[in-house]
C-alpha positions in Angstrom: 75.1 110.1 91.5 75.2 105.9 91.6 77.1 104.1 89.6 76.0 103.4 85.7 77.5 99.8 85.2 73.7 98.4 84.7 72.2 101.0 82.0 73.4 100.0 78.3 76.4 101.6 76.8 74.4 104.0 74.9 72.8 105.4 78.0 75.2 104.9 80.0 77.8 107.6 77.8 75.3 110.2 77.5 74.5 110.0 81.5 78.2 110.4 81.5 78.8 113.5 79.6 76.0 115.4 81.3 77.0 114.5 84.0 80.8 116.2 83.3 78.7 118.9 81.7 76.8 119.7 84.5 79.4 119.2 87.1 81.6 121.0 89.5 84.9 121.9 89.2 87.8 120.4 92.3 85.5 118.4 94.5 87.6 115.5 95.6 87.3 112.0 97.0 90.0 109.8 97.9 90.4 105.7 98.1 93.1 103.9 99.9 93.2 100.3 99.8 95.4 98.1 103.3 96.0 94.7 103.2 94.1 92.5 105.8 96.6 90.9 108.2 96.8 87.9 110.6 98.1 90.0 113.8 100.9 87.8 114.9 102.2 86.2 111.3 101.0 89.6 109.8 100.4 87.4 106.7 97.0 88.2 104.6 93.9 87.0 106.0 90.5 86.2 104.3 88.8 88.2 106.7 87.2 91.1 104.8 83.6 89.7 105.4 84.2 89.9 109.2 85.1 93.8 108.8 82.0 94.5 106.6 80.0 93.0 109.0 81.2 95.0 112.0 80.7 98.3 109.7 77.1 97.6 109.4 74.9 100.5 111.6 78.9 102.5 112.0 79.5 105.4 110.6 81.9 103.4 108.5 79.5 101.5 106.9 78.7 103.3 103.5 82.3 104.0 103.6 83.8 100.9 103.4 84.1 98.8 100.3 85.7 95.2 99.5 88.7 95.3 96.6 88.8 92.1 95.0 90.2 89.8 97.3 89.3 89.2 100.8 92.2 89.9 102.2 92.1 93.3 101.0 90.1 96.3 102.3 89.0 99.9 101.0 88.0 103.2 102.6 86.3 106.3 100.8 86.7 109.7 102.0 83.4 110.5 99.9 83.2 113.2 97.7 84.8 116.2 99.8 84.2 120.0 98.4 87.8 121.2 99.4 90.8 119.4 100.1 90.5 120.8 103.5 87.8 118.6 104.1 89.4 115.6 102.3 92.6 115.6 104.6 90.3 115.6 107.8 88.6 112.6 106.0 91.5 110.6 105.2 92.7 110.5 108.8 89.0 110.0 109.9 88.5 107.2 107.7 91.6 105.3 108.7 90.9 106.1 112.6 87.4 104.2 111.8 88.8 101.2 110.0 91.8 100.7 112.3 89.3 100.6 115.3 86.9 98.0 113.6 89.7 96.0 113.0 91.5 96.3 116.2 88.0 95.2 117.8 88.4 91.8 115.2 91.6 91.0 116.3 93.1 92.6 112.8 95.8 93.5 112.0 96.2 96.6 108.8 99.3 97.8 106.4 98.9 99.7 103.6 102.0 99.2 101.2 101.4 98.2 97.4 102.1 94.9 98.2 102.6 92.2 100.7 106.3 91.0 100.8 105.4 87.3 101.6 101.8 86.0 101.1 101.0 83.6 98.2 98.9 85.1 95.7 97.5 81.9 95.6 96.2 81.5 99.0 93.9 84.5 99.0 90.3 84.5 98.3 87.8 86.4 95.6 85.0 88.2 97.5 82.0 86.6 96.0 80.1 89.7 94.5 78.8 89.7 90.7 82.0 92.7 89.9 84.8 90.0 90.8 83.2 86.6 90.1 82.9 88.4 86.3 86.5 89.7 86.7 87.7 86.5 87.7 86.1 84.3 84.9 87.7 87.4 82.9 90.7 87.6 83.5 91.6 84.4 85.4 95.2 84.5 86.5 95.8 87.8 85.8 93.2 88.7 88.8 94.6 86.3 91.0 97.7 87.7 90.7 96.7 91.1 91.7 97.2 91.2 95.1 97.9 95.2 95.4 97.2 97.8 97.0 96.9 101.8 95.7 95.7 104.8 96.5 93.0 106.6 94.6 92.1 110.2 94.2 88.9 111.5 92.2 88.7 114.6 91.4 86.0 116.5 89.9 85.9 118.7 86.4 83.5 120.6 85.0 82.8 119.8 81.1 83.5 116.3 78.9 85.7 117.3 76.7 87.8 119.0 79.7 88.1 116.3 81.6 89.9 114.1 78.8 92.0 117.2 77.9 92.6 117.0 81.6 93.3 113.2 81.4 95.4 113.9 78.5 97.7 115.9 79.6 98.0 114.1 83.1 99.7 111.5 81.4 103.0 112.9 81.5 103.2 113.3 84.8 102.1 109.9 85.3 105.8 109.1 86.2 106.7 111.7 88.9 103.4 110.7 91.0 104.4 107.0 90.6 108.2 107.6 91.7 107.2 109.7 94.6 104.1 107.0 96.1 106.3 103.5 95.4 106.2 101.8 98.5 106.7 98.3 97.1 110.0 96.6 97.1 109.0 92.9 98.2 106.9 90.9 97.0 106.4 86.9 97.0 109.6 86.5 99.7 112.0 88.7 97.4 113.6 92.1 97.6 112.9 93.0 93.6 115.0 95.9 93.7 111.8 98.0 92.2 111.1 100.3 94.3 107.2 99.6 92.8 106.8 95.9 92.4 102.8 96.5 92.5 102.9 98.8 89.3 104.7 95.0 87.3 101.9 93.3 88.8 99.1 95.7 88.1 100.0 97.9 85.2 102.1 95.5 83.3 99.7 92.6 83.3 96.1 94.1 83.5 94.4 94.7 79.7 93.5 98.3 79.3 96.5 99.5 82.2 99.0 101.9 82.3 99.5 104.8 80.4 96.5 105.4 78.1 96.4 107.3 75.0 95.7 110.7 74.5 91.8 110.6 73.1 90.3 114.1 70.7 87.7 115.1 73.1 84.9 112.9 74.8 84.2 112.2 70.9 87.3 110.1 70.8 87.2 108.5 74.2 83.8 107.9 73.8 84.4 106.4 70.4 87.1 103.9 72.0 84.7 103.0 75.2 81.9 101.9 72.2 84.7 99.8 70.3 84.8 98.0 73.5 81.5 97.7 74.2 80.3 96.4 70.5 83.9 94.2 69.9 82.8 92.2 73.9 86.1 93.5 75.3 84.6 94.7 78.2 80.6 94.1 79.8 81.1 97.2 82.4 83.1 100.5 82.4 85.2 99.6 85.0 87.5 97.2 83.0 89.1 99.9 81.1 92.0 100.3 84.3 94.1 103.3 82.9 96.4 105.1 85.1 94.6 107.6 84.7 90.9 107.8 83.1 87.2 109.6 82.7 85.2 107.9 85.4 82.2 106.7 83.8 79.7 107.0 86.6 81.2 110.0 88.8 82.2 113.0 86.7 85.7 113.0 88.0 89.3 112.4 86.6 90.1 109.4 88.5 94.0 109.0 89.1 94.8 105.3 90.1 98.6 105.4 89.7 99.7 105.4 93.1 100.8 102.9 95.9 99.2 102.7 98.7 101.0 104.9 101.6 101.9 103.8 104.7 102.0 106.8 106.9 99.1 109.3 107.1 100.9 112.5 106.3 102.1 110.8 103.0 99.1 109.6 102.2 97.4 113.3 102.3 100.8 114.8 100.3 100.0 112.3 97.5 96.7 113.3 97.6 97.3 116.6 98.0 99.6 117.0 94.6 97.5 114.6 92.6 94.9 117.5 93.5 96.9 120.4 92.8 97.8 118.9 89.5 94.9 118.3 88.4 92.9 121.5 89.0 96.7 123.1 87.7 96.5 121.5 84.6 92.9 122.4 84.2 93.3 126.0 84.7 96.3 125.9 82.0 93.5 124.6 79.8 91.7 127.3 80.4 94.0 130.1 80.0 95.6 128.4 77.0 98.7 128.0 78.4 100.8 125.3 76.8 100.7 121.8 78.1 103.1 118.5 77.5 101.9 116.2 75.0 104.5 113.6 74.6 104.0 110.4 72.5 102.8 107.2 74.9 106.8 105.5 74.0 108.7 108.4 75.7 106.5 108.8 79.0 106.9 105.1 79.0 110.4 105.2 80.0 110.3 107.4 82.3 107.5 105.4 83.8 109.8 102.4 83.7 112.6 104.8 85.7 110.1 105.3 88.2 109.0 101.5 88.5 112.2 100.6 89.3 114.3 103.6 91.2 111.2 105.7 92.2 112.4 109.1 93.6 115.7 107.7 93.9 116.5 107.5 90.2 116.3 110.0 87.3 114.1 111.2 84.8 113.9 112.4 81.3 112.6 116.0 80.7 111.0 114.4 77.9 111.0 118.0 76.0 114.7 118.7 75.9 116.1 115.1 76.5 117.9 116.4 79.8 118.3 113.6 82.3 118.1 115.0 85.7 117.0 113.5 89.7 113.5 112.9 90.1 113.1 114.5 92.9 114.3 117.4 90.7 111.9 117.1 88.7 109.0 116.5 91.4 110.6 120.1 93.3 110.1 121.9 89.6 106.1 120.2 89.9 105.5 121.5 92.9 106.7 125.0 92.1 104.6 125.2 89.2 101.5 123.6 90.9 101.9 125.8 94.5 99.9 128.4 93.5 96.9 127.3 92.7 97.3 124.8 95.6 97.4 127.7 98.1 94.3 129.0 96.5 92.9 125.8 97.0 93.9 125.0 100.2 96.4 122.5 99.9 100.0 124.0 99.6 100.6 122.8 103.2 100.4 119.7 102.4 103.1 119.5 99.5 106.7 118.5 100.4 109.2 117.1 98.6 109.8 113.4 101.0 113.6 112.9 102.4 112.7 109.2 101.6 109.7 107.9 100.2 108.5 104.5 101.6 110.7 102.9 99.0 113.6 104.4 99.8 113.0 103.8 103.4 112.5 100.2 103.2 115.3 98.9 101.2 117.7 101.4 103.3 116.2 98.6 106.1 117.1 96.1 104.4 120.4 97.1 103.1 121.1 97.3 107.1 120.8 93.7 107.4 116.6 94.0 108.5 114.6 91.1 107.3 111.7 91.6 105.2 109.7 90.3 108.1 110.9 93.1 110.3 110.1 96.1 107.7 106.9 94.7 107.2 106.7 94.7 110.7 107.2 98.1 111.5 104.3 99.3 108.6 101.6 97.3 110.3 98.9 99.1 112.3 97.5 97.6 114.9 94.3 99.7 115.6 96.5 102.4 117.8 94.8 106.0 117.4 95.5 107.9 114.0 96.8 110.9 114.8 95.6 114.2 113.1 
């Protein structure tokens, strides 16, 4: 299935919802964005162009995608039919791109942001998407030099997947606390642990924490608003945390960091996974879901933004403040289950340190941001796994 951005609105909705109609249940894809780095200053470096060329006639090719700026690189997994696959995929993807690079003289990290690089010396690809996001948004693009990690994953039935969506808000906050990997950003030490989620989430239109919608009736009712008030020309500017792709039927979970190591990056995925296809089959059984109003899951989601899994959070039900990696260990309990049905259990841990944590335990010890940085980079050395 292609993507829908060029039908009309009308069309393009009801292509939508057969598409969730007709679709399958816990097929996955996963998208992880890495900065493109000058290999000795590992500053940013307009060099995406130079990669997609060298992808042409690899198996990388259809794989690799540009994100924005050109300094900035994607990889897809593609759509997986177990998570089994997916994992294999993830490390296969990254093996490919660090190789291409490594042959470019290029240097890769994939952290949410880059501690030192101007925003404003990096460069808008020049495809129709971003020269309309840039003439758009304008300085809120060109600040937006960040990098996440993606997961899709697939569910059966429109008005599922919002239901699905809905509830996923809640837990918006424990996936963000667990992926922050962002403590620097523009030559400072922020003290966030997710400096990309300000940058992103708090200055993006249409970010964040959505609302919850009745149905695909009521999210397709606030997708039409959009369309018929010129708030948006394509489906891809409403940027929710968490949304109802419009062209893939997938829930689409773009909360995350982007994760330096590779086992991280397939835990995150992993749980963002489980979760999903856990929440789903609550749906089905009618077992009882959170649904707490947008204000509350908004502080928690600030408690995340700024101690990650080193802070607390609020069990927003019974007011109890308690660790957040307390609250992560009762989410994996609750999710393990089905994961080991599914095939991902091994891949769920509860990190001794996040890439957070890790970073500004560095820097605490006297390390320069230049030597963290440093030690995140890849430098087109074999992936393991």
């Amino acid at each position: 299935m292609g993507d829908t951005q060029k039908l009309p609105p009308e069309e393009q909705l009801c292509f939508a919802r057969e598409a969730y109609d007709g679709g399958e249940d816990f097929t996955l894809a996963v998208e992880e964005e890495f900065a493109v780095l000058d290999p000795e200053t590992l500053g940013l470096a307009n060099r995406f162009e130079e990669l997609q060329a060298a992808a042409q006639g690899t198996p990388l090719e259809e794989h690799l995608v540009g994100e924005l700026i050109s300094s900035e690189v994607e990889v897809r997994t593609g759509r997986c039919p177990s998570f089994a696959e997916a994992a294999v995929k993830i490390g296969e993807r990254r093996a490919q791109l660090e190789e291409l690079a490594g042959g470019l003289g290029i240097a890769l990290a994939a952290v949410g942001t880059h501690p030192w690089s101007p925003w404003q010396d990096q460069r808008i690809i020049d495809t129709p998407h971003y020269r309309a996001n840039d003439e758009l948004l304008r300085y809120v693009v060109w600040r937006n030099n960040t990098f996440g990690l993606h997961v899709h994953i697939g569910i059966k039935g429109a008005d599922r997947a919002v239901a699905v969506c809905n509830a996923l808000r809640n837990y918006l906050p424990e996936l963000l606390a667990v992926s922050a990997s962002s403590p620097f950003v523009e030559g400072v030490f922020t003290h966030l642990h997710s400096a990309r989620t300000e940058i992103f989430t708090r200055m993006f239109p249409r970010c964040g924490i959505p609302d919850a919608y009745d149905g695909w009736s009521g999210y397709e009712e606030y997708v039409r608003f959009l369309y018929e008030t010129r708030s948006i020309s394509e489906h891809t500017q409403i940027w929710w945390s968490v949304r109802p792709h419009l062209a893939f039927p997938t829930v689409e979970i773009r909360i995350c960091d982007a994760q330096p190591d590779l086992d991280e990056s397939r835990s995150l995925a992993a749980l963002c996974y489980a979760l999903t296809a856990r929440i789903a089959r609550a749906l089905d059984e009618g077992e009882p879901l959170p649904d707490h109003p947008h204000r509350l899951i908004e502080e928690n989601f600030w408690r995340a933004t700024r101690y990650g899994l080193a802070g607390e959070l609020i069990d927003l039900s019974s007011g109890e403040v308690r660790p957040a990696r307390a609250h992560l260990e009762r989410l994996l309990e609750w999710v393990a289950p089905l994961a080991g049905e599914l095939g991902a259990a091994q891949y769920l841990a509860v990190p001794a340190a996040n890439s957070a944590e890790r970073q500004t335990a560095q820097h605490e010890d006297g390390a320069t941001m230049e030597e963290i940085y440093a030690g995140l980079v890849r430098r087109g050395e074999p992936v393991r796994g």
